[in-house]
N, C-alpha and C positions, 0 to 999 in steps of 0.2 A: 015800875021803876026800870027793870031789864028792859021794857022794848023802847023806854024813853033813850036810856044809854044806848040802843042799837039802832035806832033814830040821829041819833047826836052823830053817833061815831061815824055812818053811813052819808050823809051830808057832809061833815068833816071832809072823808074822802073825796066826795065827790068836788068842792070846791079849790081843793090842790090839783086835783088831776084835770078840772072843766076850767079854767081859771082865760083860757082864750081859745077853746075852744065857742066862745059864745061869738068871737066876731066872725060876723058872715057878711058880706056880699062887700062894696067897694064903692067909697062914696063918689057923690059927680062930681065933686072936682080931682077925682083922681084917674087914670086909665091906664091899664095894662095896653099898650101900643103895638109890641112883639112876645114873641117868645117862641124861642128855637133851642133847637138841640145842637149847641153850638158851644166853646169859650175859647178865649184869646189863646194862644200857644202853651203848650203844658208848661214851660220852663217858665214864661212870661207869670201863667198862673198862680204858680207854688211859689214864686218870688214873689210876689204882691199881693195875694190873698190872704184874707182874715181866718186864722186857722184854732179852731177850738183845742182848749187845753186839756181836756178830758173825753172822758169817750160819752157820744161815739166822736170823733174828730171832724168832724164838717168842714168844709173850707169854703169861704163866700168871698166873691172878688163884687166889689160894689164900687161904683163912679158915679158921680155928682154931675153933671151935667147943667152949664148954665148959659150955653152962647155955642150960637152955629156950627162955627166951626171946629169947637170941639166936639159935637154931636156929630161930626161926621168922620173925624176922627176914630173917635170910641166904637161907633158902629162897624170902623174896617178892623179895630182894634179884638171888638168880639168875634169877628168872621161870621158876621150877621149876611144872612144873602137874602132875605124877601126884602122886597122893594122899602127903602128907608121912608116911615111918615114923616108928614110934613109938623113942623113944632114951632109955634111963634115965642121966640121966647124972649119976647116983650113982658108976657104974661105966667108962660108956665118953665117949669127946668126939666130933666130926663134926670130920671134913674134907671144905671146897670147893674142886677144883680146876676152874678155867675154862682153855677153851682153843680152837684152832684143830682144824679137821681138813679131811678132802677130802670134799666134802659126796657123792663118790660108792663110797667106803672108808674108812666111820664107822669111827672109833676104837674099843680096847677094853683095858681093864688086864687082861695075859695073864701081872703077876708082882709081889709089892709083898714087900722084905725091909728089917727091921731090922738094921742093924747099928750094934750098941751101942756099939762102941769107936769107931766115926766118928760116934756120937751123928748117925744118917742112916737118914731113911726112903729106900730108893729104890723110886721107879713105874714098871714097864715099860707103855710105853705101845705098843699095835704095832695096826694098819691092816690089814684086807683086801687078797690079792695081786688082783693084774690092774691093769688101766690105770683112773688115776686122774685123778679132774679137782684143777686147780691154784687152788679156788678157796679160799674160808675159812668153812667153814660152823662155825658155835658149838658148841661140848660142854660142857657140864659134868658132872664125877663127884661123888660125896657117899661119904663113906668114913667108915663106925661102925670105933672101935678101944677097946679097953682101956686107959681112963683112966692106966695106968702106964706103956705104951707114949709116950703122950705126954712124959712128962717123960722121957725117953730119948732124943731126938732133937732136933736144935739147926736143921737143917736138912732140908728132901725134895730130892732128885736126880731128875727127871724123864728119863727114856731112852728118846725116840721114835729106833727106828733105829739109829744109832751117832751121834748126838748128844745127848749129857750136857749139861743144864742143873739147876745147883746155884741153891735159892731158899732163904737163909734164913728162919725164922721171923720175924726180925722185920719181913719186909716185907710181912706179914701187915696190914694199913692197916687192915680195918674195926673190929679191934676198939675 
């Protein structure tokens, strides 16, 4: 009876804390396009970033992208300098996600799933192991999708770690 309870209890755990740790890899209609250690103006940022209400405080500047020439836009907007890819978007739209990382365990999306019924993108967002410094160095990601994914989702879940931050769309401010 004890090892059944520490069976239960042990699972338990592990399904609160593994709960998206399970999404890995990035389907093909999706594509990470860039990602630099870059974000739009500090002022520009903290004024229009999605800023968590509790700790740890995260801030995410995220833009919707759905026509040229806002995509060109948004990319002088980020202070993006590798060569802009090319996007038809006839077919697909661009997402910019801005954010923090440890400028010495640069970030990297290790998992991005749709789920239809929660109309939710979620980003796994995960870090290089070893000892990190605690400081705030810039990232930004740029993410080509299939134009119909978009209208399928109402909000992105971002999941560095075992902290979930939900951003709706429409805190999306540049457009």
């Amino acid at each position: 009876m004890h090892r059944v309870k520490m069976v239960v209890c042990i699972l338990s755990i592990l399904l609160l804390l593994g709960c998206h740790k399970d999404i890995k890899g990035i389907p093909s209609n999706i594509e990470i396009i860039a990602s630099e250690k870059t974000l739009p103006p500090a002022r520009e940022f903290h004024e229009l970033a999605f800023e968590r209400t509790e700790v740890p405080y995260f801030s995410y500047l995220m833009t919707n992208v759905e026509q040229t020439s806002k995509y060109n836009e948004t990319w002088d907007f980020y202070r993006m300098e590798e060569q802009k890819p090319d996007v038809n978007f006839e077919n697909n739209h661009v997402l910019f996600i801005g954010g923090h990382e440890s400028g010495s365990c640069p970030n990297e999306i290790s998992g991005i799933q749709i789920d239809f019924e929660q109309q939710r993108m979620t980003i796994v967002v995960s870090s290089s192991e070893g000892p990190c410094t605690d400081d705030a160095a810039p990232r930004t990601f740029v993410i080509r999708y299939d134009k119909e994914v978009s209208e399928q989702y109402k909000e992105v879940m971002i999941v560095e770690g075992d902290v979930e931050t939900t951003i709706p769309i429409e805190t999306n401010k540049l457009q």
